[in-house]
C-alpha positions as a Python dict, from the first residue, in 0.01 Angstrom:
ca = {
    (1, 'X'): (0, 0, 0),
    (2, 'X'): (357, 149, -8),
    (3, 'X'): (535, -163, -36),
    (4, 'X'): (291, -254, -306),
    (5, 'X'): (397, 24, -467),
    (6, 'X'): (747, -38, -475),
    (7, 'X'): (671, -365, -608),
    (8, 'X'): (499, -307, -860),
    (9, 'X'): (736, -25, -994),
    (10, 'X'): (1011, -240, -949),
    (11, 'X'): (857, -506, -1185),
    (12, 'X'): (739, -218, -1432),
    (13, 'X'): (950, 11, -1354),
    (14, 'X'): (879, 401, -1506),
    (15, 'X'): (1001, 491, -1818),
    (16, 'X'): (1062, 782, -2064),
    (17, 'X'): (809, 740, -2365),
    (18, 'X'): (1042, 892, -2597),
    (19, 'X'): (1342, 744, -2514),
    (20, 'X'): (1234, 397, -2302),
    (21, 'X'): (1516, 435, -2066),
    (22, 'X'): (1388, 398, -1695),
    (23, 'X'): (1284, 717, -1573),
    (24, 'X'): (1117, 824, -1221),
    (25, 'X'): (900, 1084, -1495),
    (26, 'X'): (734, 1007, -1784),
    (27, 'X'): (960, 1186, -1962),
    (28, 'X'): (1302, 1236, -1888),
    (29, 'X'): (1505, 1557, -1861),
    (30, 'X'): (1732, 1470, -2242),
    (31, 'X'): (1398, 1437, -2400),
    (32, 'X'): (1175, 1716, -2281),
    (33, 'X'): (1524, 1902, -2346),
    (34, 'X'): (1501, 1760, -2729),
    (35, 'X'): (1106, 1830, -2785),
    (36, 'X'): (1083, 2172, -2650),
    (37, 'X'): (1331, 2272, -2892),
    (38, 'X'): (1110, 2142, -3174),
    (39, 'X'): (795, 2273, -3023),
    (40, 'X'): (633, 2601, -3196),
    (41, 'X'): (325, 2649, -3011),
    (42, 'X'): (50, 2791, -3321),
    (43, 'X'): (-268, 2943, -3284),
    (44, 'X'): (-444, 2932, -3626),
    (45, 'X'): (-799, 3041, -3674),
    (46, 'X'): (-1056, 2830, -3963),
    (47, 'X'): (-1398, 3008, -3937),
    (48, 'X'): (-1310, 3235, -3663),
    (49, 'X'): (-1238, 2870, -3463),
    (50, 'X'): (-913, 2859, -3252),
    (51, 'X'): (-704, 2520, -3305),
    (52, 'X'): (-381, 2514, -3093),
    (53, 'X'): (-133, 2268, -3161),
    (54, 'X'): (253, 2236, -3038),
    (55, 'X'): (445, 2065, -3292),
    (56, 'X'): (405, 1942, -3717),
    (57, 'X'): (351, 1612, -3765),
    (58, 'X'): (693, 1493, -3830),
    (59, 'X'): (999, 1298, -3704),
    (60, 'X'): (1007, 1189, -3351),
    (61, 'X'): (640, 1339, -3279),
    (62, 'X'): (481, 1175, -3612),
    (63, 'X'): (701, 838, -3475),
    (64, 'X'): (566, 830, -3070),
    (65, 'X'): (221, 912, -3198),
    (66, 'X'): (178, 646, -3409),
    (67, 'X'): (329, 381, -3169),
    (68, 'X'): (112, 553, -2888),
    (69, 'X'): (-227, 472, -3169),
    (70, 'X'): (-121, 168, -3283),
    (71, 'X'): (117, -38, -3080),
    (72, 'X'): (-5, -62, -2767),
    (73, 'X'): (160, 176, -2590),
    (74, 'X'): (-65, 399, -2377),
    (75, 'X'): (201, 487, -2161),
    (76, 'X'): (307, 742, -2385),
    (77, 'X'): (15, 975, -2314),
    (78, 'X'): (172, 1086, -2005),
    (79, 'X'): (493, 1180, -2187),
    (80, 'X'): (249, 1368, -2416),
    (81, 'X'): (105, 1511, -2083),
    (82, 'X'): (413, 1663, -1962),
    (83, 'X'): (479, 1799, -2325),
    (84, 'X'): (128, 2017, -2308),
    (85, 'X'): (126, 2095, -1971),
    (86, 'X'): (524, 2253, -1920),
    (87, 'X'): (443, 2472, -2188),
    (88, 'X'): (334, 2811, -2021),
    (89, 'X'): (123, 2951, -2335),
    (90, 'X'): (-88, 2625, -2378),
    (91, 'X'): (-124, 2575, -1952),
    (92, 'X'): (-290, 2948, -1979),
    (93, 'X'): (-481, 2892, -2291),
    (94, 'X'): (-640, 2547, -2104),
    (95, 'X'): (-694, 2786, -1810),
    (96, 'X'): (-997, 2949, -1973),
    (97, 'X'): (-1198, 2670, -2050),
    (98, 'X'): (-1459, 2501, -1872),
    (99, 'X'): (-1454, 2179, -2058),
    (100, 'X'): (-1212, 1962, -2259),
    (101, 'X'): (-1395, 1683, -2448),
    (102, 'X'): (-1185, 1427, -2637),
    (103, 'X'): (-1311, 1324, -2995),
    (104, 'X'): (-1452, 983, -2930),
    (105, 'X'): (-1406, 689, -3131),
    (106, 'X'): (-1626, 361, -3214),
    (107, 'X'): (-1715, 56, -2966),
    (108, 'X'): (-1546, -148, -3236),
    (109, 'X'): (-1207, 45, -3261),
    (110, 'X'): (-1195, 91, -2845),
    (111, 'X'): (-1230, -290, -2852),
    (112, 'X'): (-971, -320, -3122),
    (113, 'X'): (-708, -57, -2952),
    (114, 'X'): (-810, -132, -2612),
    (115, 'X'): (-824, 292, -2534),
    (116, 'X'): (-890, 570, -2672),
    (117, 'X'): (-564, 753, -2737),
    (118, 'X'): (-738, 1133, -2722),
    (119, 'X'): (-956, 998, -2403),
    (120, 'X'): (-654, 935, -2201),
    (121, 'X'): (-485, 1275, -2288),
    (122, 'X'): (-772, 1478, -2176),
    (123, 'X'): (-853, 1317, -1857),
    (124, 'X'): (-477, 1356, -1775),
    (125, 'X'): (-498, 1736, -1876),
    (126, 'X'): (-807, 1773, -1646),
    (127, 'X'): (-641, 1634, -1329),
    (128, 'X'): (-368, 1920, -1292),
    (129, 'X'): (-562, 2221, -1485),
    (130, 'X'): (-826, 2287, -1193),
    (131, 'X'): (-1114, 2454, -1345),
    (132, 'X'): (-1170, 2235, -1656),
    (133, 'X'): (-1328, 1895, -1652),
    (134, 'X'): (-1267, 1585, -1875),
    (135, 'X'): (-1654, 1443, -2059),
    (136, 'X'): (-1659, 1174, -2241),
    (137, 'X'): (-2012, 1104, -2225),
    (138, 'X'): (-2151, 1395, -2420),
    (139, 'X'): (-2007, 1356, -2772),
    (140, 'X'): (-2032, 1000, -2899),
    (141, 'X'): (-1939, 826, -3201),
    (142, 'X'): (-2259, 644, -3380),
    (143, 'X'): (-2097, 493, -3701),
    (144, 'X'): (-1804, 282, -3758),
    (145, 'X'): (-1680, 460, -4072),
    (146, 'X'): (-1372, 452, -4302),
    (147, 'X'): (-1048, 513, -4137),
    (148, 'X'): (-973, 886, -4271),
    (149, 'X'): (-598, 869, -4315),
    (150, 'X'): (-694, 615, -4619),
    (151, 'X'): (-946, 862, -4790),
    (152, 'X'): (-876, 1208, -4950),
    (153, 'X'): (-954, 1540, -4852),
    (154, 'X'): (-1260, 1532, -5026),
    (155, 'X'): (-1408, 1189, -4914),
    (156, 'X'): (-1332, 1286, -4554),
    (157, 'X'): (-1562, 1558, -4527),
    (158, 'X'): (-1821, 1334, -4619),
    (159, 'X'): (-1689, 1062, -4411),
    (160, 'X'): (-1771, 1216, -4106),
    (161, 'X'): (-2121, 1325, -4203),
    (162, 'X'): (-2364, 1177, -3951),
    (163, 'X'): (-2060, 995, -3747),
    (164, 'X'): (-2090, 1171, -3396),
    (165, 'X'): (-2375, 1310, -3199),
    (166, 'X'): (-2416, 1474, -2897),
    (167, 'X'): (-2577, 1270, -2622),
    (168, 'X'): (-2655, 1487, -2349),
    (169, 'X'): (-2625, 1875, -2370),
    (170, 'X'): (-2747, 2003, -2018),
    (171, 'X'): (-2361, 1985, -1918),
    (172, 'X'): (-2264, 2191, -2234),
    (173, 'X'): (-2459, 2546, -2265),
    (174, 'X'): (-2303, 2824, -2240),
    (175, 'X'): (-1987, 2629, -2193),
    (176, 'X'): (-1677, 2762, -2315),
    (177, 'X'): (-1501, 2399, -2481),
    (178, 'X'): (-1177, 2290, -2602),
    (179, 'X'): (-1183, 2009, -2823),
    (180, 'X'): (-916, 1742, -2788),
    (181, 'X'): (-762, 1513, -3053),
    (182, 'X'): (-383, 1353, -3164),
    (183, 'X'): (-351, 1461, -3501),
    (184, 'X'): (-502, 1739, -3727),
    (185, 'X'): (-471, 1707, -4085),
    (186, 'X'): (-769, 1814, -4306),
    (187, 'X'): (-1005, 1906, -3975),
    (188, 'X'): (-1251, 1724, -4116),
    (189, 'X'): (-1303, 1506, -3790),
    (190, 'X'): (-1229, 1818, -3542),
    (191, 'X'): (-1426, 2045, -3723),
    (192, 'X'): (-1760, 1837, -3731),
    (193, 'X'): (-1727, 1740, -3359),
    (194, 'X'): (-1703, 2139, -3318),
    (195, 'X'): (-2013, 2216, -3526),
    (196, 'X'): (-2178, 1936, -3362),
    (197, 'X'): (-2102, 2069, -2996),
    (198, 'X'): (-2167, 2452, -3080),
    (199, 'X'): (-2520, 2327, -3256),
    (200, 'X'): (-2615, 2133, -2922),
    (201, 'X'): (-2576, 2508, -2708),
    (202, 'X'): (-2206, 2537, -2642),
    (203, 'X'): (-2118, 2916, -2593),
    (204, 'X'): (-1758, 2810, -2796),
    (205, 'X'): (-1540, 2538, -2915),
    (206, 'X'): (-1177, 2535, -2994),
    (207, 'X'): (-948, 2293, -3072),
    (208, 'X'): (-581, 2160, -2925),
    (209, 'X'): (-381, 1875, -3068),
    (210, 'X'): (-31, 1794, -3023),
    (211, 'X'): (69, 1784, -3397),
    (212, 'X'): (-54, 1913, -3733),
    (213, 'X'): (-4, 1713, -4058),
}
């Protein structure tokens, strides 16, 4: 298996999602350098609802997250990883959750994308913060609706109306919850998921993302 190994890493060999230089890490020492000094780790409160987030959505972040959406390269979310979980304040914030559930998106866009970009975070978050587990079976996505960075504030609030459901709650109540998701620009999305999951028996719900718009 070890020679495998080395194989396959020497054909696709590890590289820095930020820069693309080959790396043994996801990210390399330059970078991580770079991005902390951009990172301001906020806690901001809409309807007594904690969202965390690292960095605005701008430059080099607002750059690797839309290649990591839309051009096929997954790889980044360990970069990403690395980002979220060097940071002391977020790594004790993640501590005192029992849950992180990504926001899910449609059987058509998986297809389409091939992943989902939140999914992949929050599984990746769950193997090195011990307590808190990674479901993605719970929340689900029932509609295929308009892509909300094309739609106003307005007609995003309604876009989301009757989108996601809960599918099974028994793993859920009394559950303390941290919602997961890229970007956060109106809330619209990450705000209905919360409602959604606090309706269905969750004790609390919060939300991380790495960027706000």
């Amino acid at each position: 298996m070890k020679i495998l190994q080395n194989i396959i890493e020497l054909i696709y060999p590890n590289v820095c999602g930020f820069c693309g230089k080959i790396n043994k890490d996801s990210i390399c020492s330059k970078c991580m350098y770079n991005i902390k000094k951009m990172m301001n780790v906020r806690i901001e409160y809409v309807k007594k609802r904690k969202h965390i987030y690292l960095f605005k959505y701008e430059d080099i972040i607002r750059q690797k997250l839309i290649e990591y959406k839309f051009a096929d390269k997954s790889y980044i979310n360990e970069s990403f990883v690395k980002i979220i979980l060097k940071n002391k304040k977020v790594n004790e914030i993640l501590k005192s959750y029992d849950i992180i559930i990504p926001v899910p998106i449609s059987k058509k866009r998986n297809f389409e994308r091939g992943y989902n970009q939140s999914e992949l975070i929050a599984k990746n978050i769950s193997k090195f913060i011990e307590n808190i587990e990674c479901k993605t079976n719970i929340l689900v996505k029932i509609k295929d609706n308009e892509k909300q960075s094309t739609l106003t504030k307005t007609k995003r609030i309604r876009n989301v109306k009757g989108v996601y459901k809960v599918k099974e709650n028994k793993d859920i109540i009394n559950k303390n919850i941290i919602l997961f998701d890229d970007i956060y620009t109106t809330g619209s999305t990450a705000n209905e998921c919360c409602k959604i999951l606090e309706f269905a028996g969750a004790k609390n719900v919060d939300i991380l993302t790495i960027a706000k718009d």
